[in-house]
py3Dmol code that shows the C-alpha trace and the ligand (Angstrom):
import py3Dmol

protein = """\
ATOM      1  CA  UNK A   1     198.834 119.155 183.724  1.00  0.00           C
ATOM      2  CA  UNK A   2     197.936 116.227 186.053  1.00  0.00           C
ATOM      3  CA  UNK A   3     193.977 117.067 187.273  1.00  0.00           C
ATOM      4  CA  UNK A   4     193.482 117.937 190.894  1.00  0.00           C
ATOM      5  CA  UNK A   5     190.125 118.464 191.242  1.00  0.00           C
ATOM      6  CA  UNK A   6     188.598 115.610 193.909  1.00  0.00           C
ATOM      7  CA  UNK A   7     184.826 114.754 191.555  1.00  0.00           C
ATOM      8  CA  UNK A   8     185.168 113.386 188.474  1.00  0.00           C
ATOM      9  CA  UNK A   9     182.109 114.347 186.627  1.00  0.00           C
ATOM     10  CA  UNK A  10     180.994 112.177 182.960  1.00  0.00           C
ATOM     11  CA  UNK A  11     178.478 114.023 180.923  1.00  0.00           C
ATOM     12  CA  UNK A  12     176.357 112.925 177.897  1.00  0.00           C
ATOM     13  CA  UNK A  13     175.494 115.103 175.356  1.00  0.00           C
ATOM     14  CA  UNK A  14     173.900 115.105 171.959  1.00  0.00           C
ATOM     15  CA  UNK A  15     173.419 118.555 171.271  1.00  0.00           C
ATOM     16  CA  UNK A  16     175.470 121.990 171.052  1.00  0.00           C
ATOM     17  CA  UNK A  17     176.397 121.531 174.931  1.00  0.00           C
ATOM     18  CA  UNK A  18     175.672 124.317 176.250  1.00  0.00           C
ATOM     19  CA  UNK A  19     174.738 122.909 180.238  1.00  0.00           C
ATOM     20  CA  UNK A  20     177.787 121.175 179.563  1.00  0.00           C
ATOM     21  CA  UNK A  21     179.985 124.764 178.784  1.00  0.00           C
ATOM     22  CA  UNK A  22     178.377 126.002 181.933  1.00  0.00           C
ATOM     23  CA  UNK A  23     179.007 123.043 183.943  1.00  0.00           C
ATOM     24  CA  UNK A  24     182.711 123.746 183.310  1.00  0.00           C
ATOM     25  CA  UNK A  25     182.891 127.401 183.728  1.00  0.00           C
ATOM     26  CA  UNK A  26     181.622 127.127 186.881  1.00  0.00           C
ATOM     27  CA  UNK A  27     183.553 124.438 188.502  1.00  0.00           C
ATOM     28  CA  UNK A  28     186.955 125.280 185.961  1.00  0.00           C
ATOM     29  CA  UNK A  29     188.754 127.662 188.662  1.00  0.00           C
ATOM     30  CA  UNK A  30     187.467 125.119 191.571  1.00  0.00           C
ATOM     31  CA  UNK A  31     189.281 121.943 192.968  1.00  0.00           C
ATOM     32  CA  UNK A  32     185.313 120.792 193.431  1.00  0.00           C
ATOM     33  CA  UNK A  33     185.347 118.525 190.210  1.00  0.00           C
ATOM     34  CA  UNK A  34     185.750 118.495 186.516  1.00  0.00           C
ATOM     35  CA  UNK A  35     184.827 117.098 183.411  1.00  0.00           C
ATOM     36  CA  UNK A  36     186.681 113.972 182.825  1.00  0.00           C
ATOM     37  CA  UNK A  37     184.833 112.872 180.250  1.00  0.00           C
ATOM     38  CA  UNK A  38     182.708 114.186 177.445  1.00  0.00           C
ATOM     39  CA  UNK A  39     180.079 111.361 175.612  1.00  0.00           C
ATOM     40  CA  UNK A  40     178.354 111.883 172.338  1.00  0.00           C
ATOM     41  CA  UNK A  41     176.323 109.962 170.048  1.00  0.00           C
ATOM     42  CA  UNK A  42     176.601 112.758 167.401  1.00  0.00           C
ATOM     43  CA  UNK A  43     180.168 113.508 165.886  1.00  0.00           C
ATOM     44  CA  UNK A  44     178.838 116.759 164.450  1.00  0.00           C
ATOM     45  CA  UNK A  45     177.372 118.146 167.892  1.00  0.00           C
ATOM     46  CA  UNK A  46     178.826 120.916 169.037  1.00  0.00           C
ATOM     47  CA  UNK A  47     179.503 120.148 172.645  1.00  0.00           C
ATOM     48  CA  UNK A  48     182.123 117.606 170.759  1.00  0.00           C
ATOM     49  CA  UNK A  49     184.085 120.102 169.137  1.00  0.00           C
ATOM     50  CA  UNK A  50     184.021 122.539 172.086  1.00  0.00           C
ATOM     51  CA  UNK A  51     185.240 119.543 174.564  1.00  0.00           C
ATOM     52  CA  UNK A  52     187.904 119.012 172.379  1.00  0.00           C
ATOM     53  CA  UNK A  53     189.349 122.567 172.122  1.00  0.00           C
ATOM     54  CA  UNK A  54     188.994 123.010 175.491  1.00  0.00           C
ATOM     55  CA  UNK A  55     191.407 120.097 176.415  1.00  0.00           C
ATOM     56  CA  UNK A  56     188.138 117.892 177.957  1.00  0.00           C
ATOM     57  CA  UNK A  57     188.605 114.240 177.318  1.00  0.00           C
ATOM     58  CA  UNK A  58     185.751 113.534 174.287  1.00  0.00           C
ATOM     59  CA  UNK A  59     184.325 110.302 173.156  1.00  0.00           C
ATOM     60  CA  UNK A  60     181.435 109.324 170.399  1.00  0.00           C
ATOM     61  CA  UNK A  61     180.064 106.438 171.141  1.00  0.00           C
ATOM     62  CA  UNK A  62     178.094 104.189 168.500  1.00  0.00           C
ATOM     63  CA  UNK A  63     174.418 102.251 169.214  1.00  0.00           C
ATOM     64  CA  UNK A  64     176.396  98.879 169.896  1.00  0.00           C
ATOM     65  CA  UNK A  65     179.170  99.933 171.803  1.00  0.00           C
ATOM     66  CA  UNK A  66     176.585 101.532 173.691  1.00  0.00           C
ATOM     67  CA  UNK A  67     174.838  98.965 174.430  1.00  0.00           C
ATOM     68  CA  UNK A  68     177.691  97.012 175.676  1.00  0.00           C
ATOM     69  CA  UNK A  69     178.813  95.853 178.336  1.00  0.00           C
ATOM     70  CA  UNK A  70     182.384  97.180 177.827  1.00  0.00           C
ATOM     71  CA  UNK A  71     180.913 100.412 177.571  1.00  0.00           C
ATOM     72  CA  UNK A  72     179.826  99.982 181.174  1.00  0.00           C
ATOM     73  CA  UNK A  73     183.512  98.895 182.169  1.00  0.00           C
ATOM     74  CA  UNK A  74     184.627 101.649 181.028  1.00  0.00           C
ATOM     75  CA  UNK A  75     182.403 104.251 182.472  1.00  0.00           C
ATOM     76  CA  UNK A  76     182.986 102.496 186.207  1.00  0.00           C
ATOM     77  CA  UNK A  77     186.834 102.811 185.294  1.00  0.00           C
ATOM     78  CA  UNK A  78     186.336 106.149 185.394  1.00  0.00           C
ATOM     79  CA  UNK A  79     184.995 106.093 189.053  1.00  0.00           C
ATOM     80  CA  UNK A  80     182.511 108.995 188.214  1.00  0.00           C
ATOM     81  CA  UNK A  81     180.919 111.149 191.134  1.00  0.00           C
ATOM     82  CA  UNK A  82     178.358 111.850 188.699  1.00  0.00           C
ATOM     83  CA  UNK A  83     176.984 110.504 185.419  1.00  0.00           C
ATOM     84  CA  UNK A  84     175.417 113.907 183.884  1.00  0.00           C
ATOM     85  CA  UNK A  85     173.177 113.931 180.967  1.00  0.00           C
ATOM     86  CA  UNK A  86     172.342 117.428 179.058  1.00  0.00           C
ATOM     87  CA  UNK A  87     170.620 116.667 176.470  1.00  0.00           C
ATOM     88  CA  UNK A  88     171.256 113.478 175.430  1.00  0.00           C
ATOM     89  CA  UNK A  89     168.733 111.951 173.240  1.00  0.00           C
ATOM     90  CA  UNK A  90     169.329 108.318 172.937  1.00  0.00           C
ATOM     91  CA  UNK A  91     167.935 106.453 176.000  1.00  0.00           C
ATOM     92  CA  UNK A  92     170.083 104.471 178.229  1.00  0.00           C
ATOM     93  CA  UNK A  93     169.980 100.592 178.526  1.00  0.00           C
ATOM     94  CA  UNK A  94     168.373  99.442 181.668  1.00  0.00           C
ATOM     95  CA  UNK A  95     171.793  97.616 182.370  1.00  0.00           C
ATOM     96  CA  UNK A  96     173.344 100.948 182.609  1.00  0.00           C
ATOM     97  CA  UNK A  97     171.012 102.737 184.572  1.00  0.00           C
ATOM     98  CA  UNK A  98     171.390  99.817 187.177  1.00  0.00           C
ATOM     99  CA  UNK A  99     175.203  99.934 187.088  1.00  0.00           C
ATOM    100  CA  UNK A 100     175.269 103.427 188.518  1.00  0.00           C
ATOM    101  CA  UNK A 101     171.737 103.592 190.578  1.00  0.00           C
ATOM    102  CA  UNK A 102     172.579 106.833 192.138  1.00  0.00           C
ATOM    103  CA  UNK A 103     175.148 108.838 189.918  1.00  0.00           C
ATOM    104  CA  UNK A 104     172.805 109.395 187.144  1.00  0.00           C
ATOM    105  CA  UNK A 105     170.976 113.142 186.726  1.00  0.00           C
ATOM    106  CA  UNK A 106     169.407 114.657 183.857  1.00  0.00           C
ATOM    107  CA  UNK A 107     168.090 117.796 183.459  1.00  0.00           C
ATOM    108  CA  UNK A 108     164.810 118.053 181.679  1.00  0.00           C
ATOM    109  CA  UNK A 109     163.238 122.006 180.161  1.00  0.00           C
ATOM    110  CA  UNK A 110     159.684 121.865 181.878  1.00  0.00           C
ATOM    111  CA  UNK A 111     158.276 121.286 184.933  1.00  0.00           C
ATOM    112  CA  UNK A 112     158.216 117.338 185.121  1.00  0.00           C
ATOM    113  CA  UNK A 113     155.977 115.547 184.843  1.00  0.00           C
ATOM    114  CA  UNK A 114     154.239 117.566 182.749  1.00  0.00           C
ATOM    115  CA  UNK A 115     155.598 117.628 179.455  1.00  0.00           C
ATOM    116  CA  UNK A 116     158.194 114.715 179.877  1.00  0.00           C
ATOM    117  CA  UNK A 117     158.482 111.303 177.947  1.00  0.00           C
ATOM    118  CA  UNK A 118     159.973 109.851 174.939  1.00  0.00           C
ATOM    119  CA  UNK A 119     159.373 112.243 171.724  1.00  0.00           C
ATOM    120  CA  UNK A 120     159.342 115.608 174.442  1.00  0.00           C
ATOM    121  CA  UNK A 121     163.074 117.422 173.905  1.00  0.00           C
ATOM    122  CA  UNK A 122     164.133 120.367 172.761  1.00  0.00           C
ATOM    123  CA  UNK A 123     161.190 122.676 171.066  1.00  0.00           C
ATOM    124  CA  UNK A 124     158.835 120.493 170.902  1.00  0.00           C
ATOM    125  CA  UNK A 125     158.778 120.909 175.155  1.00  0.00           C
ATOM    126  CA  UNK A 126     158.040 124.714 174.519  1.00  0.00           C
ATOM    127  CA  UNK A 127     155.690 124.045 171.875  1.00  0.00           C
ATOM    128  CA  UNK A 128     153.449 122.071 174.646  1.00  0.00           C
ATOM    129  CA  UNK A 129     153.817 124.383 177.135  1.00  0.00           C
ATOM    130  CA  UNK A 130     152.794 127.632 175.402  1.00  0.00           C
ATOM    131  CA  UNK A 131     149.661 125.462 173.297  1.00  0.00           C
ATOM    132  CA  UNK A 132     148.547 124.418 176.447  1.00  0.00           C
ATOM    133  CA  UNK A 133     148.568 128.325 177.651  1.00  0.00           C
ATOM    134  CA  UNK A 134     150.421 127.496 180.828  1.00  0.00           C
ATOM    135  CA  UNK A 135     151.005 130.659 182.683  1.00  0.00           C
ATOM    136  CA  UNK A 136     154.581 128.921 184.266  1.00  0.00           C
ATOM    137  CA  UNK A 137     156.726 126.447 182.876  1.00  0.00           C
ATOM    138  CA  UNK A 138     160.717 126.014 184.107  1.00  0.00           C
ATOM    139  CA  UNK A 139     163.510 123.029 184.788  1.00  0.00           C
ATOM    140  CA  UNK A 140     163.743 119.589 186.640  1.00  0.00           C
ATOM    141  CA  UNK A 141     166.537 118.204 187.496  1.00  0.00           C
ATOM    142  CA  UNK A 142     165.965 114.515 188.608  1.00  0.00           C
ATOM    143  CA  UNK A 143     167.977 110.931 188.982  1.00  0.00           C
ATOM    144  CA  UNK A 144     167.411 108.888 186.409  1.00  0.00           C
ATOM    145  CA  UNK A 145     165.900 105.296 186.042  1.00  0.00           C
ATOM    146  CA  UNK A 146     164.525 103.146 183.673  1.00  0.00           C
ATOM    147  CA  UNK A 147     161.723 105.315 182.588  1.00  0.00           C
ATOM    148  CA  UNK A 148     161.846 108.332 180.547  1.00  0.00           C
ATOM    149  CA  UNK A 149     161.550 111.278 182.935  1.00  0.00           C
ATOM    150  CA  UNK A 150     160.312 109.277 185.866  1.00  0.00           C
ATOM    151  CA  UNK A 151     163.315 109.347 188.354  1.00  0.00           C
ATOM    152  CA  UNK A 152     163.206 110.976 191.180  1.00  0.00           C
ATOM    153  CA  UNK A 153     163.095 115.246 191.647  1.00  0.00           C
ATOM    154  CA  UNK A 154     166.193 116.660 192.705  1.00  0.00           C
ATOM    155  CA  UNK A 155     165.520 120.255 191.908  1.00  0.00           C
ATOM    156  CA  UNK A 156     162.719 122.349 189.773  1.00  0.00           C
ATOM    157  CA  UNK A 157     163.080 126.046 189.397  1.00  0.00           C
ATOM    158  CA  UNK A 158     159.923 128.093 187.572  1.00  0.00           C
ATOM    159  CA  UNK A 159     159.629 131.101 185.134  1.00  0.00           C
ATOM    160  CA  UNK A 160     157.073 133.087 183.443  1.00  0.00           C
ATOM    161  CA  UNK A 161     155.669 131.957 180.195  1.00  0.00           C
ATOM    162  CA  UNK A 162     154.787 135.615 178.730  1.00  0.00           C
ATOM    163  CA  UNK A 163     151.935 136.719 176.430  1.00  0.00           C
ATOM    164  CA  UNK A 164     154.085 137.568 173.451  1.00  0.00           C
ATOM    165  CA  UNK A 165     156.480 134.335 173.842  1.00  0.00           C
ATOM    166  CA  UNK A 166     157.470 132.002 170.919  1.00  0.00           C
ATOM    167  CA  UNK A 167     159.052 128.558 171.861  1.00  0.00           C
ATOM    168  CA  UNK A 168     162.387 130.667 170.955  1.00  0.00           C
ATOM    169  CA  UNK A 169     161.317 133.262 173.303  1.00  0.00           C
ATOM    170  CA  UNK A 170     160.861 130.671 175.890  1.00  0.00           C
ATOM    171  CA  UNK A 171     163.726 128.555 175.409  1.00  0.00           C
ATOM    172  CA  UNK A 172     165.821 130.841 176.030  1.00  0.00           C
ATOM    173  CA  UNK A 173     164.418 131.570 179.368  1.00  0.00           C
ATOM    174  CA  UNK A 174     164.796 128.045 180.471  1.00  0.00           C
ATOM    175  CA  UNK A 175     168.263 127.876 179.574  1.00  0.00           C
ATOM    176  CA  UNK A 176     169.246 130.393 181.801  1.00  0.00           C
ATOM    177  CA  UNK A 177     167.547 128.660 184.915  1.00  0.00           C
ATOM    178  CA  UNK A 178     169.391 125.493 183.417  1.00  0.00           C
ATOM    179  CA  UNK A 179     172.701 127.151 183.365  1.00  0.00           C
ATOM    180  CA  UNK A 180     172.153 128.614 186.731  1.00  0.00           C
ATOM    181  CA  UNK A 181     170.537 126.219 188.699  1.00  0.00           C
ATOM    182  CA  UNK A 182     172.477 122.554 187.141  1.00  0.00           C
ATOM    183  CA  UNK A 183     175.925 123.755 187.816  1.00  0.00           C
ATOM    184  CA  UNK A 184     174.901 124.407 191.302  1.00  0.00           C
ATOM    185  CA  UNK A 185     173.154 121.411 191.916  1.00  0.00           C
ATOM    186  CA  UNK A 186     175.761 119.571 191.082  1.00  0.00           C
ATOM    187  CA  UNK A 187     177.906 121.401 194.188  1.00  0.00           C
ATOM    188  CA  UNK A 188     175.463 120.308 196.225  1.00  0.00           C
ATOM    189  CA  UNK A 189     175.187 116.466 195.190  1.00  0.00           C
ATOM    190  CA  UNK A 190     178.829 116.596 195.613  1.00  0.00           C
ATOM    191  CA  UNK A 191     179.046 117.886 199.077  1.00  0.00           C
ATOM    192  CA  UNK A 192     176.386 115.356 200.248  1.00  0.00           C
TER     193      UNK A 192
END
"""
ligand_1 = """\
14
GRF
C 168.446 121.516 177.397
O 167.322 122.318 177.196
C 168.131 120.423 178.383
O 167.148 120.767 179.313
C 167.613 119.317 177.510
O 168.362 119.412 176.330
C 168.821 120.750 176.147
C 170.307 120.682 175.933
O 170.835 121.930 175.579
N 167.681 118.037 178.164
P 172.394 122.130 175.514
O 172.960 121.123 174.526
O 172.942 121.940 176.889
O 172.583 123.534 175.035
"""
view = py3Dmol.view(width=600, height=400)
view.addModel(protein, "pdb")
view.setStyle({"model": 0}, {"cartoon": {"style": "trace"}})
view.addModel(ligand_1, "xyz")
view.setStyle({"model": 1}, {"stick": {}})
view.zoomTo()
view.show()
């Protein structure tokens, strides 16, 4: 069935894709935008094999197509309205990042710029947070540039980090502000 939504949106994942699943719930019953495309660096993540049994366009790209130009070609082909990374790991060439100055967001599990930077992902965010004792931790969602976690804030949305919680415990608390809160952001870029 030809697509009629009007955004095209390209996300990057490395992971089990969950902000990508809830990216496409949300706008799946809209004519807002889609998922056109689907990157990975992983063959074995899970957002790959979930793209592809949900009929989403998926590619996995390796380190030196990556770093191609081509690979740049073909993302602008694409006319994204959005470049949207969750969770991926590998960091993008500077050449990239300057072909699409504005379309790029990421979404990042703590409240940046505390506990951003190259080696802070996945539990190892929570793990700082809850040695540090923080009473608060939460989500930013920001543009991306050259710099690991540097680009400007679009959104950050808080949460309590509880006596009793493990980085488990608090992970999953993020997520839901993640699922929430980058799904709706996205609406709003769009209607900018
Ligand atoms: C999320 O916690 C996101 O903030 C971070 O990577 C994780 C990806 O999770 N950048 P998922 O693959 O979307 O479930």
């Amino acid at each position: 069935m030809a697509s009629t939504a009007s955004h095209k949106l390209i996300v990057f994942v490395s992971g089990r894709g969950s902000n990508a699943q809830a990216i496409h719930h949300f706008f799946k019953d809209s004519d807002i935008a889609e998922i056109s495309l689907l990157v990975t660096n992983k063959a074995d993540a899970g957002a790959y094999d979930w793209a592809i049994t949900h009929g989403i366009p998926a590619t996995c790209i390796n380190r030196s197509d990556f770093n191609s130009p081509a690979f740049i070609e073909s993302i602008k082909n694409e006319n994204p309205a959005l470049i949207v990374l969750a969770g991926f790991l590998w960091k993008l060439p500077e050449a990239f990042v300057a072909a699409f100055p504005k379309e790029i967001i990421n979404i990042h599990p703590a409240l940046l710029p505390a506990y951003g930077g190259k080696g802070m992902w996945g539990h190892h965010v929570h793990e700082a947070v809850l040695a540090c004792g923080d009473l608060e931790s939460g989500i930013t969602i920001h543009r991306v540039n050259e710099e690991y976690d540097k680009g400007s804030v679009l959104l950050q949305a808080r949460c309590n980090v509880l006596p009793e919680d493990d980085s488990d415990a608090l992970a999953a608390r993020v997520l839901k502000l993640e699922h929430y809160f980058y799904p709706r952001l996205i609406e709003f870029l769009l209607a900018q």
